[in-house]
C-alpha positions in Angstrom: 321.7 9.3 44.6 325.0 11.6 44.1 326.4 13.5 47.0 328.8 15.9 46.8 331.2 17.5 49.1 330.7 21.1 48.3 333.4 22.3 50.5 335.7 20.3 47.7 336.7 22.1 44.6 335.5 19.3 42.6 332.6 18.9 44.3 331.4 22.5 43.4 332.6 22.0 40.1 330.4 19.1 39.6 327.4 21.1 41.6 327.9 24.0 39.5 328.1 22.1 36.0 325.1 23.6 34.1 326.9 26.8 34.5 330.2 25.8 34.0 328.8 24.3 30.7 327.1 27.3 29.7 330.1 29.2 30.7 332.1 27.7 28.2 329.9 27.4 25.5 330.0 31.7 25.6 333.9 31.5 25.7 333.1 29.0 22.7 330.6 31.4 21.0 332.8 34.7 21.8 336.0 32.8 20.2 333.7 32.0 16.9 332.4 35.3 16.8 335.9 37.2 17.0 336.6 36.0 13.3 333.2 35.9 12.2 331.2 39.0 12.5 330.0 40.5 9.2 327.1 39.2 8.0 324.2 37.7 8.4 325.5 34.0 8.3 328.2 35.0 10.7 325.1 35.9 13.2 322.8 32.7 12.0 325.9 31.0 13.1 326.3 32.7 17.0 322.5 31.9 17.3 322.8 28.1 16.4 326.5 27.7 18.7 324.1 29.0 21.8 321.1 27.1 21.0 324.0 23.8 21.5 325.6 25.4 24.1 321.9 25.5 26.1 321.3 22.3 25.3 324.9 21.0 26.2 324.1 22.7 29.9 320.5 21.5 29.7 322.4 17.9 29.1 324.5 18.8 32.4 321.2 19.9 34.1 319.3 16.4 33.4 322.5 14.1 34.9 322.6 16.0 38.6 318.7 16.3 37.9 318.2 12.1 37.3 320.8 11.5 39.6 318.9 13.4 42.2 322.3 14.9 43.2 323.1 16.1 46.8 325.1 17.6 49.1 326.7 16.5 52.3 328.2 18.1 55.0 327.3 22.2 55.9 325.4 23.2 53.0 327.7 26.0 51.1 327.3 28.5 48.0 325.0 26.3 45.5 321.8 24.7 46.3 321.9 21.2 45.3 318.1 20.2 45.1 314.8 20.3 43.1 313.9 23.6 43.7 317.2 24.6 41.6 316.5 22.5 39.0 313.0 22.8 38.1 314.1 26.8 38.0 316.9 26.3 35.7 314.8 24.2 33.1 312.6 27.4 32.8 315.5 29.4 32.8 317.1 27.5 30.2 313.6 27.6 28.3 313.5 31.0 28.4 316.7 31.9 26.7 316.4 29.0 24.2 313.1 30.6 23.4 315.0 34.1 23.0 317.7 32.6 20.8 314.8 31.0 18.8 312.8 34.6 18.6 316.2 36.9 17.5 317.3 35.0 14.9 315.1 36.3 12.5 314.6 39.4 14.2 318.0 40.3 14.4 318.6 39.8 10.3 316.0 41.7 10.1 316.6 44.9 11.9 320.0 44.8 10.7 321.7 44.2 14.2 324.1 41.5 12.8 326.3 42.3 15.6 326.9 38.7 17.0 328.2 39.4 20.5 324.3 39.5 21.2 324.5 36.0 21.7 327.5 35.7 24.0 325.8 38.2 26.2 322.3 36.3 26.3 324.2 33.2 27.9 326.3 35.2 30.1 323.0 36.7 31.0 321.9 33.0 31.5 324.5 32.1 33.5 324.0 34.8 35.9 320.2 34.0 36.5 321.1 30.0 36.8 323.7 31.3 39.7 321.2 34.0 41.1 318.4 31.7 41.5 320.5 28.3 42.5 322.5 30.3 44.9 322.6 29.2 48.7 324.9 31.7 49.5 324.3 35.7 50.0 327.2 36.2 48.1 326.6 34.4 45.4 323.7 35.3 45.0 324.7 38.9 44.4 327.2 37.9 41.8 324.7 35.8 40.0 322.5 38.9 40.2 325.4 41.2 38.7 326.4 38.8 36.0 323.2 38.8 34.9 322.1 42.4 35.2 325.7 43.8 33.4 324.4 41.8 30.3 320.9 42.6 30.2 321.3 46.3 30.8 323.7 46.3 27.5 320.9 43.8 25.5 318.3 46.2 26.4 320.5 48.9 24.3 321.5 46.6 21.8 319.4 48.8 18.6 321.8 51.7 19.0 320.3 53.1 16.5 316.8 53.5 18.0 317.0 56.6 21.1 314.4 54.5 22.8 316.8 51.8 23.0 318.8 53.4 24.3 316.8 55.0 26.7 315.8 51.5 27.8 319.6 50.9 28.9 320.4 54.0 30.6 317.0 53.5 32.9 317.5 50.3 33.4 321.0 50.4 34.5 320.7 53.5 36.8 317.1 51.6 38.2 319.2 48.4 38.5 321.9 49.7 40.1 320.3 51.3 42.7 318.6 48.4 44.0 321.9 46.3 43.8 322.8 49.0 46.1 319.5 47.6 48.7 320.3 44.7 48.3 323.8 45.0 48.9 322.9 46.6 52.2 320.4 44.6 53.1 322.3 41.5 52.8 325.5 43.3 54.7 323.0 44.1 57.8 322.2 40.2 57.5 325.2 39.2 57.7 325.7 41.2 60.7 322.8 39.8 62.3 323.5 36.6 61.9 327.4 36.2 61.3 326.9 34.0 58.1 326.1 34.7 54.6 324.8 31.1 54.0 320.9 30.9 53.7 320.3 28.1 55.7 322.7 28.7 58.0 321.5 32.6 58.5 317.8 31.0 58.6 319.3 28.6 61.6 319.9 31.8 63.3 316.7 33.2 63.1 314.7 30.5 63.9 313.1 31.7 66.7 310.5 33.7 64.8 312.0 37.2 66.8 313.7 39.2 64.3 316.6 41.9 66.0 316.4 45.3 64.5 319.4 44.7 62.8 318.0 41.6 61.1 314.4 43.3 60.5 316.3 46.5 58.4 318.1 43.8 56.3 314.6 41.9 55.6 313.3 45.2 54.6 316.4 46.4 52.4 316.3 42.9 50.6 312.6 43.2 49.9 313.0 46.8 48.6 316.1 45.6 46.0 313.7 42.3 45.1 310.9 44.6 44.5 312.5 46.5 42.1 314.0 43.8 40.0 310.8 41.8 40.0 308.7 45.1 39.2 306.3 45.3 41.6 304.1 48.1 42.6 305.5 50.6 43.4 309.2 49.7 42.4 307.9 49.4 39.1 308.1 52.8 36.8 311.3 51.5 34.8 309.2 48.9 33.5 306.9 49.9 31.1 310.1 52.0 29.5 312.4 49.7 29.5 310.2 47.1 28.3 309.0 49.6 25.3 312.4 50.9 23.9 314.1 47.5 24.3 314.4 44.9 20.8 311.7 42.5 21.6 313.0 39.5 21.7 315.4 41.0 24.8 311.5 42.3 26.5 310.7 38.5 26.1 314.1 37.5 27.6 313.4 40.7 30.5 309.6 38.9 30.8 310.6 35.3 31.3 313.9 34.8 32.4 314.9 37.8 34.2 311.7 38.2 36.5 311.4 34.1 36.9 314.7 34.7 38.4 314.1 37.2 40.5 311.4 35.2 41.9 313.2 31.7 42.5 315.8 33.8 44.3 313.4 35.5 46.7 311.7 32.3 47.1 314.6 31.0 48.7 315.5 33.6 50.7 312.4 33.9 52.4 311.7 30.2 52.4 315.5 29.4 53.7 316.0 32.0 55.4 312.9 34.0 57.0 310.6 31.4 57.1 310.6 31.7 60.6 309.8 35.5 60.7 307.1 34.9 57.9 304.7 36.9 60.0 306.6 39.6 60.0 307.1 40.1 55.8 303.6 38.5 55.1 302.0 41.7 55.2 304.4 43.1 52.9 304.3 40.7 50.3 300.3 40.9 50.8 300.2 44.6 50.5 302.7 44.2 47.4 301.0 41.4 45.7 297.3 43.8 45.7 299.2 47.2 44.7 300.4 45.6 41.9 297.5 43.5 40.5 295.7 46.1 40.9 297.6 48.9 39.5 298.7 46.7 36.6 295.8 45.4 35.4 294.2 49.0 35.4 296.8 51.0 33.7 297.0 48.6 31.1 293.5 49.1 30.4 294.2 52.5 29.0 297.1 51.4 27.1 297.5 52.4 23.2 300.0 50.1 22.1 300.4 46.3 22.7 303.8 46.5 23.7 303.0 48.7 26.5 299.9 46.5 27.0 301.8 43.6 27.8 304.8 45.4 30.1 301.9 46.7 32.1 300.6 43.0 32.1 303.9 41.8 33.0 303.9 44.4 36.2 300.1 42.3 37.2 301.8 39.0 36.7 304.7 39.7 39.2 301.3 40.5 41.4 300.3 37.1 40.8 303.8 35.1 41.7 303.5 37.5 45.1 300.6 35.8 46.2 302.2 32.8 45.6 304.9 33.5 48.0 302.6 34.8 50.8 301.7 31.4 52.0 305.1 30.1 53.1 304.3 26.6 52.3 305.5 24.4 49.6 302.1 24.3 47.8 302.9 27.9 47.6 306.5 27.1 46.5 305.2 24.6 43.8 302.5 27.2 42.9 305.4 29.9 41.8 307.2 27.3 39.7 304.3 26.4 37.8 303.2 29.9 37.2 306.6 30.8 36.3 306.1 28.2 33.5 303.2 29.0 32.1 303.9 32.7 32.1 307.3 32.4 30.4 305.7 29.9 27.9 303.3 32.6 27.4 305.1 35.4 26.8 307.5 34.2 24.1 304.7 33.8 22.0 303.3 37.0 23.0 306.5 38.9 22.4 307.6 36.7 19.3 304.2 37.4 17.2 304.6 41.3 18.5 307.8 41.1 16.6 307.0 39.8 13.6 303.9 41.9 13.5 306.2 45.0 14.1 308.1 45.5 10.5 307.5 49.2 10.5 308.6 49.1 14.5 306.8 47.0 17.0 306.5 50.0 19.2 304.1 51.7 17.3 301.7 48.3 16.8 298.1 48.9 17.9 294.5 46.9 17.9 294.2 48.4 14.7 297.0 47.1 13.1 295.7 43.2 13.8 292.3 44.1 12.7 292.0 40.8 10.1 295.2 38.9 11.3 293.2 36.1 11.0 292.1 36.3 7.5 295.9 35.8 6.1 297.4 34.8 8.9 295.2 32.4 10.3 297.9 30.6 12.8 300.0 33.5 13.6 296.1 34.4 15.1 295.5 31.6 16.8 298.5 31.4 18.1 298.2 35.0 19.5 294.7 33.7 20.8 296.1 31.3 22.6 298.4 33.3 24.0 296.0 36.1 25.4 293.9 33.5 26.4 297.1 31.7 28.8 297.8 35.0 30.3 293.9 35.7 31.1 293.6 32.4 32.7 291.2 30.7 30.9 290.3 27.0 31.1 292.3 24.6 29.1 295.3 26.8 29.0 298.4 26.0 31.2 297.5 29.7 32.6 294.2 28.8 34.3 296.2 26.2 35.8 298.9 28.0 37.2 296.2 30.6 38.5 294.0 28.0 40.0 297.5 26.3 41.7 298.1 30.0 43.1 294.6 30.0 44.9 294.7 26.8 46.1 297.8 27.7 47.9 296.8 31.1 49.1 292.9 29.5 50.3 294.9 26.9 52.1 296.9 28.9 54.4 293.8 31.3 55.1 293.5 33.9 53.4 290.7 34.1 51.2 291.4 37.9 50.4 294.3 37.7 48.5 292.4 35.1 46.4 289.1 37.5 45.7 291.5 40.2 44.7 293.8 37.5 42.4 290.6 36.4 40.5 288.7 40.2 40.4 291.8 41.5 38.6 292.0 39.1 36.4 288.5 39.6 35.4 289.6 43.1 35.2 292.5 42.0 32.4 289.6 40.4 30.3 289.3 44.7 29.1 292.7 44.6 27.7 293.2 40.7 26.2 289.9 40.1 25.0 290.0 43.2 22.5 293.5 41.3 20.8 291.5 38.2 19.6 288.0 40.5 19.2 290.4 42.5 16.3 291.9 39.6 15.0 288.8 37.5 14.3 286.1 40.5 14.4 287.3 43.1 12.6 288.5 43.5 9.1 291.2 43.5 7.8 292.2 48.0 6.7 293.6 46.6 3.1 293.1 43.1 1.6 296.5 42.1 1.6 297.2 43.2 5.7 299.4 41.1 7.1 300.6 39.0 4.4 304.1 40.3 4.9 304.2 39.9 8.5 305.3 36.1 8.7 307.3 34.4 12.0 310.9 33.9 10.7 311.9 29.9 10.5 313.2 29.5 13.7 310.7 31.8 15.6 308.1 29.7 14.0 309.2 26.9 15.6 309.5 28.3 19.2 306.4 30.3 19.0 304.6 26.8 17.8 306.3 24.5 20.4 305.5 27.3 23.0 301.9 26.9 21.7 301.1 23.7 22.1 302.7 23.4 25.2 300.4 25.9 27.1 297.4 23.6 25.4 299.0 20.4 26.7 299.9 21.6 29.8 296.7 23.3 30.5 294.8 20.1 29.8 296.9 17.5 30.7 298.9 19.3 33.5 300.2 16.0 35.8 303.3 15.8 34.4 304.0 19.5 35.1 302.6 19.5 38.9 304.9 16.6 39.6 308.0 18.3 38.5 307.4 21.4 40.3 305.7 19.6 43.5 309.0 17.4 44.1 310.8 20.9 43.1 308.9 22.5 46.0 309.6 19.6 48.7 313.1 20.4 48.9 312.0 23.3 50.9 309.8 21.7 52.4 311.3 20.7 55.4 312.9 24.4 56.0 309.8 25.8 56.2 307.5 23.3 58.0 307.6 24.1 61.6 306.7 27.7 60.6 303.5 26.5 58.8 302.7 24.1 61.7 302.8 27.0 64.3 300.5 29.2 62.0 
């Protein structure tokens, strides 16, 4: 085992070293790109200087990872645990996927611009530091590194006014719950004298919030809500998601929300674990409003893009009620879910892209009718992918779905699992019909389609992507390892709540 002294500045170095990596690989990428910025090779060559620079970090990543690195002394700033890890590995997934997915797409569209790539890793950075941190206050850097990127990727096609529509909502959305946050984490630190998580969660240990502490829980909650999209912080999504390129909604979908989620994990797992009785109602009431209104406005949906933003609001329902039960089967339940949806939705978003030539926005069930008659594995691949976010049996989905109410059945509440599963019988109206037009329908000219192929690279991510929800969702023990020993390192912060429950 390697510990680390995180009160040393080499110690922190060390803790921090998938960042730092990544860190420098931008400065490497931004360098490259200040003298080579014209063309289309001058962008092929940003795209394949990040893909190294994620796998350089990924490389830092596996050594603290193997070495099953620790701190000693007070903990301070970074987490140095499972729970960090495994949520870097599908952070790191998610924008390698993204990288993967523009490629092509940016060539395309003409957005040779290669600074699109500097700001995906600096975005990357920022969600590694927002959902490692230990800290309150680095935590809201994390969150700010990351959000200053994202809100210029979502505007990226300046050419499209939904584009940059997309960034103006987004920022103004973001912004204001940076501002609950802020506060909420302020009136924290006031109830508690520390920004450190665990040491904050030390504090309130004895279950009795002060008001003081109870408006900061609330504040926080709020700013979460919003980033994570859930009912009824939710209205910039379906926008933002629409007028943004696509492969930036897939990097929004995945990395962005998973994220979010690691990072309110922790804080209620680290720090209000204690007072779980007191913000289990409001994650409960959060998790049904947004399953439910998710999964029925994206019934009426004409598009697919809005389709699947709508279905990304029901899915943040989902990792809710993996947070309500406070346990680390509950913990280990949000990590795999976060998986399988990210794996999920880069396929999604990745055949939505290559299907939209004449603009993905506009792409309806109509315009698949026959994919499968000249695109037979840009079909199946699609299939698989509605099939994952449904959560049917022998897809990683079903599994990450079944993990979520196993977790919630276990701590008692058996209403939050009717609810999980009758919505997603309710998402069968909107998935099903994708593979029904596919398959069932034919094609509105012989040639449909035939134009629409996945770029090399995206061919290879949406493939990989593919097989892994397959493999994962038959063969998933490899997968609930990694994210139960990921889970047990809160396990011990939050076991004498789930005892007194």
């Amino acid at each position: 085992m390697n510990a680390f002294d995180l009160s040393t500045p080499s110690g922190l170095t060390i803790a921090m070293l998938p960042e730092v990596l990544l860190t420098i690989g931008a400065m490497v990428v931004l360098l490259v790109i200040s003298w080579r910025h014209s063309t289309a090779a001058d962008s092929r060559l940003a795209g394949w200087l990040s893909l190294a620079s994620l796998a350089v970090s990924a490389a830092g990543l596996g050594w603290l990872w193997s070495g099953n690195a620790q701190s000693t002394g007070i903990p301070l700033m970074i987490a140095l645990d499972n729970f960090r890890y495994t949520a870097d590995a599908i952070l790191l997934i998610a924008a390698a996927g993204t990288v993967l997915l523009s490629m092509g797409y940016l060539e395309r569209e003409r957005l040779l611009a290669p600074e699109y790539y500097c700001l995906l890793l600096l975005s990357t950075v920022g969600m590694m530091f927002f959902a490692g941190a230990q800290d309150f206050i680095v935590l809201f850097l994390g969150l700010e590194v990351m959000s200053v990127a994202v809100y210029i990727l979502a505007g990226y096609n300046r050419a499209s006014a939904y584009s940059a529509e997309a960034a103006l909502k987004y920022f103004l959305i973001g912004a204001f719950a940076s501002g609950f946050l802020l506060y909420g984490i302020a009136l924290v630190y006031g109830a508690t004298g520390s920004t450190n998580l665990v040491i904050a969660g030390a504090q309130l240990s004895s279950g009795h919030l002060t008001t003081m502490a109870s408006l900061g829980l609330g504040l926080l909650l709020i700013g979460f809500g919003f980033k994570v999209a859930a009912v009824p912080f939710h209205s910039w999504a379906p926008d933002v998601y629409d007028g943004s390129p696509t492969p930036v909604t897939a990097f929004m979908a995945t990395g962005v929300k998973a994220a979010a989620f690691v990072a309110l994990a922790r804080v209620l797992l680290e720090t209000f674990s204690s007072a779980a009785s007191q913000w289990q109602p409001i994650i409960a009431t959060l998790a049904v409003a947004t399953m439910v209104l998710g999964n029925l406005v994206a019934l009426a949906q004409p598009t697919l893009k809005r389709m699947l933003a709508y279905s990304s609001i029901a899915h943040a329902g989902y990792l809710l009620v993996a947070l309500w039960p406070n346990s680390p089967l509950g913990a280990a339940a949000l990590l795999l879910y976060l998986l399988a949806y990210s794996l999920t939705t880069l396929v999604a978003f990745g055949l939505l892209a290559a299907l939209g030539r004449n603009g993905e926005r506009e792409v309806t069930l109509a315009d698949i009718r026959g994919l499968s008659v000249n695109r037979p594995w840009m079909a199946l691949a699609m299939a698989i992918s509605m099939l994952s976010l449904l959560g049917f049996p022998g897809t990683v989905g079903f599994m990450g779905k079944w993990y979520i109410l196993t977790a919630v059945v276990a701590q008692g509440s058996p209403v939050l699992a009717v609810v999980l599963v009758l919505t997603s019988v309710v998402s069968a109206g909107y998935y099903l019909p994708v593979i029904m037009a596919m398959y069932m329908r034919a094609p509105q000219v012989p040639l449909a389609h035939s134009e629409n192929g996945l770029a090399s690279t995206a061919r290879v991510a949406v493939a990989i992507a593919a097989v892994c929800i397959l493999v994962l969702g038959v063969w998933p023990t490899g997968a609930l390892h990694i994210v139960e020993h990921g889970a047990a390192a809160l396990a011990q912060l939050i076991a004498p709540t789930v005892a007194g429950q």
